[in-house]
GULO-499606 format. One record per atom (N, C-alpha, C, O): z, y, x; residue number from 1; atom name; chain. Coordinates in steps of 0.05 Angstrom, whole numbers, plus 32768, in hexadecimal, padded with zeros to 4 digits. Layout:
REM GULO-499606
+------+------+------+-----+-------+--------+
!    Z !    Y !    X ! num ! atome ! chaine !
+------+------+------+-----+-------+--------+
!    Z !    Y !    X ! NUM !    CA !      A !
...
+------+------+------+-----+-------+--------+
This chain:
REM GULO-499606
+------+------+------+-----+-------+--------+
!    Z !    Y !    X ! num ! atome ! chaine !
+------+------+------+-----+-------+--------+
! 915F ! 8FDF ! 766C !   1 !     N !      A !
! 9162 ! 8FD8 ! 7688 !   1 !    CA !      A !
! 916B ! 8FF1 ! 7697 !   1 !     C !      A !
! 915E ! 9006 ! 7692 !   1 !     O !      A !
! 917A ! 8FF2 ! 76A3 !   2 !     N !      A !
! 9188 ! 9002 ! 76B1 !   2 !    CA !      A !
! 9174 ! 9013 ! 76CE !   2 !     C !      A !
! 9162 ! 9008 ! 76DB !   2 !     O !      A !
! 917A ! 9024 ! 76D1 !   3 !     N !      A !
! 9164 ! 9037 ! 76DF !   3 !    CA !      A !
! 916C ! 9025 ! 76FC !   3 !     C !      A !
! 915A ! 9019 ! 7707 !   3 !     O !      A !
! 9180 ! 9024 ! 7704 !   4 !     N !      A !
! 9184 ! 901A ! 771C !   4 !    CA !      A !
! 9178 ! 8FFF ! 7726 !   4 !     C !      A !
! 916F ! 8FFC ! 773C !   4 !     O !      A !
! 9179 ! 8FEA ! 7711 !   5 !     N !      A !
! 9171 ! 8FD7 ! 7712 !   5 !    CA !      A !
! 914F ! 8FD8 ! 771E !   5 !     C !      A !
! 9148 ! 8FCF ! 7733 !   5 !     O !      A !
! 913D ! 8FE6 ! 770A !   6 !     N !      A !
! 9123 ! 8FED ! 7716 !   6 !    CA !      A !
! 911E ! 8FF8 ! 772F !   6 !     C !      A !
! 910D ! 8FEC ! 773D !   6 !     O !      A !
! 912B ! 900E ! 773A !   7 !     N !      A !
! 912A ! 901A ! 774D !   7 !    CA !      A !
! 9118 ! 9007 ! 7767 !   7 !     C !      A !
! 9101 ! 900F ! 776C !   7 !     O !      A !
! 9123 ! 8FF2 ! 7774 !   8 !     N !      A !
! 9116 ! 8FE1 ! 778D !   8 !    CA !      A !
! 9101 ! 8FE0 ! 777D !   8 !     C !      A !
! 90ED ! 8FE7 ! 778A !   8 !     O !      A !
! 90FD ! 8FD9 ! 7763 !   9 !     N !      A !
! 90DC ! 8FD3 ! 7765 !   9 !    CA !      A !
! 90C5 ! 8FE8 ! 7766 !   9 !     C !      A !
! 90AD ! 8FE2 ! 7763 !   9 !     O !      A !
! 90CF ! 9003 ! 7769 !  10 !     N !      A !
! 90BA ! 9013 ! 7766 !  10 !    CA !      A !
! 90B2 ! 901F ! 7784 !  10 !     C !      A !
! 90BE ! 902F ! 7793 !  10 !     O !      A !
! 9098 ! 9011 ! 7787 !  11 !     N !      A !
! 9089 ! 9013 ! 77A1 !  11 !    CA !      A !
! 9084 ! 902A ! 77AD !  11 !     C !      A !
! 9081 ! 9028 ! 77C6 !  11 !     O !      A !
! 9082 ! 9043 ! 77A2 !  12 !     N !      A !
! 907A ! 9060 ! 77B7 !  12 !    CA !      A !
! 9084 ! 9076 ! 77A2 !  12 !     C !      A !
! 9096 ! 9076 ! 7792 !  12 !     O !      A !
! 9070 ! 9089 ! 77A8 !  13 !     N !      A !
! 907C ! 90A2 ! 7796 !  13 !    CA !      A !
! 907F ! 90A2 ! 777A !  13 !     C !      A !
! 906D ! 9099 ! 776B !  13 !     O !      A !
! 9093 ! 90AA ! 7771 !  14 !     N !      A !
! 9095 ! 90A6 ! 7751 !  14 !    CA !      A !
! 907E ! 90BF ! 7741 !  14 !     C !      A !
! 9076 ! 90D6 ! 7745 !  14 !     O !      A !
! 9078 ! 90A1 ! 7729 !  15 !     N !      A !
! 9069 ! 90AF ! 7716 !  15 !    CA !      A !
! 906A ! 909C ! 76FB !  15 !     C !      A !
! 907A ! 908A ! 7700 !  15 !     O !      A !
! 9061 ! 909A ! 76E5 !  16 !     N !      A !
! 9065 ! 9091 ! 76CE !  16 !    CA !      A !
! 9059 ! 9079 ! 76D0 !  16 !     C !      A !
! 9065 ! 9067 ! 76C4 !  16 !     O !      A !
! 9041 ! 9073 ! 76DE !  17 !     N !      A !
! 9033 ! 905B ! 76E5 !  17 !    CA !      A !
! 9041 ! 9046 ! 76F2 !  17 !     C !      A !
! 9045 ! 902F ! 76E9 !  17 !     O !      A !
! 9049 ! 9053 ! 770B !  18 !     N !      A !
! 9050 ! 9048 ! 771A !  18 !    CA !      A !
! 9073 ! 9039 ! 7716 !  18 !     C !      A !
! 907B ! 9025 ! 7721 !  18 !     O !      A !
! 9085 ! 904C ! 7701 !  19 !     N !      A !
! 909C ! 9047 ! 76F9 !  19 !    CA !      A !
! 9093 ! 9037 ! 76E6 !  19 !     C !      A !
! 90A7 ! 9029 ! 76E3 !  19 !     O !      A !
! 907F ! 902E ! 76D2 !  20 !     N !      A !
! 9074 ! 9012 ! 76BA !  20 !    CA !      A !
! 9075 ! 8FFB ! 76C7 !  20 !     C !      A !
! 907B ! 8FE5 ! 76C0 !  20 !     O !      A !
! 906C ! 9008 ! 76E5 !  21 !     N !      A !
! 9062 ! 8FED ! 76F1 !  21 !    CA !      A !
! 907A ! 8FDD ! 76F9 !  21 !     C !      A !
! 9079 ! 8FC4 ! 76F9 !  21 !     O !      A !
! 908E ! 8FE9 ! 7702 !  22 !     N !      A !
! 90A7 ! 8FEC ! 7702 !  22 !    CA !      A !
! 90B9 ! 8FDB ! 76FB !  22 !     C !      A !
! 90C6 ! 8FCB ! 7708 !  22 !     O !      A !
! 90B9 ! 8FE0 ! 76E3 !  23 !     N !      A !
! 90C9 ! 8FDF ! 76C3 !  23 !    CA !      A !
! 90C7 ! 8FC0 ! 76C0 !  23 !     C !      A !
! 90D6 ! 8FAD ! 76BF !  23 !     O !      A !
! 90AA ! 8FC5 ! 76C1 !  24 !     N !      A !
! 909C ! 8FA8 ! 76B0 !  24 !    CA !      A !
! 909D ! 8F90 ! 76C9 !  24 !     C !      A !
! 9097 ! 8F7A ! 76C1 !  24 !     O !      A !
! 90A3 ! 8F93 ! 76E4 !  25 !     N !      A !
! 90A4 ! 8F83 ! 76F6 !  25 !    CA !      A !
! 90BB ! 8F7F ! 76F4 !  25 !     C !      A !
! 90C0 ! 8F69 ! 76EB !  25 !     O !      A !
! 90D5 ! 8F8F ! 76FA !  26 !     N !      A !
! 90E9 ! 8F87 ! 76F5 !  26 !    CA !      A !
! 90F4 ! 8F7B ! 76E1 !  26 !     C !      A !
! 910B ! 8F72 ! 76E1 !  26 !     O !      A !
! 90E6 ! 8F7B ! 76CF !  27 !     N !      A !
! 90F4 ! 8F75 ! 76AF !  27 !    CA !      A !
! 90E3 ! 8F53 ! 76A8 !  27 !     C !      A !
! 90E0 ! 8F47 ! 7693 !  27 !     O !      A !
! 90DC ! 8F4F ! 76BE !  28 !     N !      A !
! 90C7 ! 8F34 ! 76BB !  28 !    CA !      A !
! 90DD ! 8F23 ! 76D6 !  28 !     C !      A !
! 90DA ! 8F0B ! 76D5 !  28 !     O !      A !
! 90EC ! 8F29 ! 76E6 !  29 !     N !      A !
! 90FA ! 8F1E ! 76F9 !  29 !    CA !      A !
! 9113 ! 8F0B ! 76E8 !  29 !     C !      A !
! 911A ! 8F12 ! 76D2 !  29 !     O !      A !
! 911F ! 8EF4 ! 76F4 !  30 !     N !      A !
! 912E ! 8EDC ! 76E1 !  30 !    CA !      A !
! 914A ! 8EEA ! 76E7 !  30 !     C !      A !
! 915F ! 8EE0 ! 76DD !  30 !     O !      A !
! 914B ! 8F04 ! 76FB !  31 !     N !      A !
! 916E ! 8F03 ! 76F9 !  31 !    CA !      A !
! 9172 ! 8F1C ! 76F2 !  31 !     C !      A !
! 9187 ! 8F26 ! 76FC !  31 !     O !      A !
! 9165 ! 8F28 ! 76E5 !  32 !     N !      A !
! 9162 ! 8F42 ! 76DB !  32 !    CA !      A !
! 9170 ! 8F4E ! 76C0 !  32 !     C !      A !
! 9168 ! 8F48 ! 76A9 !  32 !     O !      A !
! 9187 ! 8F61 ! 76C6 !  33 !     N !      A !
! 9199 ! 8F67 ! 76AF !  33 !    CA !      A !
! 9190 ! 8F74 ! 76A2 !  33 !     C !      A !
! 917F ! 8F80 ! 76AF !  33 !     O !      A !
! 9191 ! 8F7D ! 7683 !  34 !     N !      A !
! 918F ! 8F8F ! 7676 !  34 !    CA !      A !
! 91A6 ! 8F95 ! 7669 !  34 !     C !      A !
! 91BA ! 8F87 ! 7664 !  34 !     O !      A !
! 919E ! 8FB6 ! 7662 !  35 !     N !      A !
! 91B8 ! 8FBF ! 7655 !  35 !    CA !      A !
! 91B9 ! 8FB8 ! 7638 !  35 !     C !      A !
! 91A8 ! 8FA8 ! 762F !  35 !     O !      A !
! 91CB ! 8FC4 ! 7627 !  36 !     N !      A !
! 91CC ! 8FB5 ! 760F !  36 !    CA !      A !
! 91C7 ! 8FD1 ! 75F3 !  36 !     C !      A !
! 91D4 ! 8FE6 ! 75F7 !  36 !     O !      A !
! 91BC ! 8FD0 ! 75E5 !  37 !     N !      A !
! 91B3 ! 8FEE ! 75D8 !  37 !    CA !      A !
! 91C9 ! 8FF6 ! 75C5 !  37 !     C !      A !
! 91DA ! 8FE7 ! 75BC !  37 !     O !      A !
! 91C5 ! 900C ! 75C1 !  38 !     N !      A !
! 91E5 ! 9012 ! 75B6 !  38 !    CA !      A !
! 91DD ! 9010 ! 7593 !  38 !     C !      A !
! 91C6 ! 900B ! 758D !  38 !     O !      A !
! 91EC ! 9014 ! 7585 !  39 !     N !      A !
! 91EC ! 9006 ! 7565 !  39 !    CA !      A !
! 91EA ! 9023 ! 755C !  39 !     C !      A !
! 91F1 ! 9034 ! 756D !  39 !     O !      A !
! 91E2 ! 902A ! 7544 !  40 !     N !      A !
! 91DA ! 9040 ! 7534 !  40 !    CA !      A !
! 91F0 ! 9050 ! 7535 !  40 !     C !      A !
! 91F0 ! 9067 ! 753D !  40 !     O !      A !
! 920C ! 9040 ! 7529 !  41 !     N !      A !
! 9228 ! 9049 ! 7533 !  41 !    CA !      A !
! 922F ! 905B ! 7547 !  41 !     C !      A !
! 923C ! 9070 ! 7545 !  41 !     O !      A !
! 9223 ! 9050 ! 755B !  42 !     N !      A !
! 9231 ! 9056 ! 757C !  42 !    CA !      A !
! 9219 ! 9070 ! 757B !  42 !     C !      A !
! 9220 ! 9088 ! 757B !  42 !     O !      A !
! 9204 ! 9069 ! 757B !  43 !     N !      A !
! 91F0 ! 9084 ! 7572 !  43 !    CA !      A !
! 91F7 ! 90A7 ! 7562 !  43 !     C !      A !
! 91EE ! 90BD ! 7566 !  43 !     O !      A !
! 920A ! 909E ! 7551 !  44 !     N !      A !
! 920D ! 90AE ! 753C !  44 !    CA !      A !
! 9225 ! 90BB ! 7548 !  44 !     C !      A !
! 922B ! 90D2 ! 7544 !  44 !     O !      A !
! 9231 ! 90AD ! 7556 !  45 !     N !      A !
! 924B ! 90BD ! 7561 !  45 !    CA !      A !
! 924D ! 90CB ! 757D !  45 !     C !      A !
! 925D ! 90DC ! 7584 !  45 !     O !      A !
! 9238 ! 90BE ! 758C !  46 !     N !      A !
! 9229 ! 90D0 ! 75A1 !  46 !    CA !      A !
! 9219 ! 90E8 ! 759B !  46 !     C !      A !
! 9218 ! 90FC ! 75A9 !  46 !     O !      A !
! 920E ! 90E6 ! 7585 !  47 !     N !      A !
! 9207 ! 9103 ! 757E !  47 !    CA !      A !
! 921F ! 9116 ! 7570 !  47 !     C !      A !
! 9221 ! 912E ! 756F !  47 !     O !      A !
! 922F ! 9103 ! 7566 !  48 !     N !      A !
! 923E ! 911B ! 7562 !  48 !    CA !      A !
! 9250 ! 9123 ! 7572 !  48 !     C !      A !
! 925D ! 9135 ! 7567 !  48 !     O !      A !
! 9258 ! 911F ! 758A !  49 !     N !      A !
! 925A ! 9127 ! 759E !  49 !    CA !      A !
! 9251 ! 9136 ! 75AD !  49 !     C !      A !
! 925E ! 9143 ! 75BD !  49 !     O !      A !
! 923C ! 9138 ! 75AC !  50 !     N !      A !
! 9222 ! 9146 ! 75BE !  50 !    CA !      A !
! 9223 ! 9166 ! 75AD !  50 !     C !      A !
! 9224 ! 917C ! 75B6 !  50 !     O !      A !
! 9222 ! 915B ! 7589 !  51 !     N !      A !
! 921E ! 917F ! 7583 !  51 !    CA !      A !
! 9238 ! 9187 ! 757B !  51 !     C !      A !
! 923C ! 919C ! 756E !  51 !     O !      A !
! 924F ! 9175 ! 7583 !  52 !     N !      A !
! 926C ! 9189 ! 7586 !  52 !    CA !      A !
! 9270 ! 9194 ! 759D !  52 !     C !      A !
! 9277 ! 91AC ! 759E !  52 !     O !      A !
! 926C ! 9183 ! 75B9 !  53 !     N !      A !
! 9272 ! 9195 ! 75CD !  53 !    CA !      A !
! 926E ! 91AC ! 75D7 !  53 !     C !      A !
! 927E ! 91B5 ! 75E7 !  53 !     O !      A !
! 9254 ! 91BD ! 75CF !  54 !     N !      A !
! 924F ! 91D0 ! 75D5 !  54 !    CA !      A !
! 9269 ! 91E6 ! 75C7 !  54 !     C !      A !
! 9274 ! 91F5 ! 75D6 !  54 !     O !      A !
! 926D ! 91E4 ! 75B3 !  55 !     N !      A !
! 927F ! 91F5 ! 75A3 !  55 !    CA !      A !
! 929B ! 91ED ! 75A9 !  55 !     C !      A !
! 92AB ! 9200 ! 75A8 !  55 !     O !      A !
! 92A8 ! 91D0 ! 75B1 !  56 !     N !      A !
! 92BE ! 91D0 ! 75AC !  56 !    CA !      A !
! 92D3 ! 91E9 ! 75BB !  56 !     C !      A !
! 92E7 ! 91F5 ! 75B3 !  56 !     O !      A !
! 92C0 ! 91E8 ! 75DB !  57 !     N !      A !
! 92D1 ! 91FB ! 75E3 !  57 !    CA !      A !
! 92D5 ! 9219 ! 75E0 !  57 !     C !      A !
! 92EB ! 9225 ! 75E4 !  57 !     O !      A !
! 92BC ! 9224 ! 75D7 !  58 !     N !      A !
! 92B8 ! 9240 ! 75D3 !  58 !    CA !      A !
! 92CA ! 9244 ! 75AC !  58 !     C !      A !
! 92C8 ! 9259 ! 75A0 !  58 !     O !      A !
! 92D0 ! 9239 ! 75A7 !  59 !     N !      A !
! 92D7 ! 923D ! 7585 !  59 !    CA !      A !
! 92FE ! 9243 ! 7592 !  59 !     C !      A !
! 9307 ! 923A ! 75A7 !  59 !     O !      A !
! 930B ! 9250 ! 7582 !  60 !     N !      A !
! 9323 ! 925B ! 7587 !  60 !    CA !      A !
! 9330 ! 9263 ! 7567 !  60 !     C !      A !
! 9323 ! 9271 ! 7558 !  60 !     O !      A !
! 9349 ! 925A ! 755E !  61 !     N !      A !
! 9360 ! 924F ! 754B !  61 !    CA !      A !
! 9370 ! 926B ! 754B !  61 !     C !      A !
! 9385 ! 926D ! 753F !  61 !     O !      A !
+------+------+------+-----+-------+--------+
């Protein structure tokens, strides 16, 4: 579920409690989107992404 989506339902100052309570109210509402989780695939190529970028730019040919 998307962070934005929760957001209106969280009643006062944020805390971990209070963002469950959150979560679980919104995620109990009938018109309520969720996002869709990404496949091991899509996983595996996000990380490799993540530990090339640091290097790609500093490395020199």
């Amino acid at each position: 579920m998307s962070p934005e989506y929760v957001r209106p339902y969280v009643k006062s100052q944020k805390n971990d409690d209070r963002d469950a309570e959150a979560i679980a109210e919104a995620a109990s509402q009938p018109t309520m989107r969720f996002v869709t989780l990404k496949t091991e695939a899509q996983l595996d190529v996000q990380v490799m992404g993540r530990v090339r970028a640091p290097w790609s730019g500093s490395v020199r040919h």
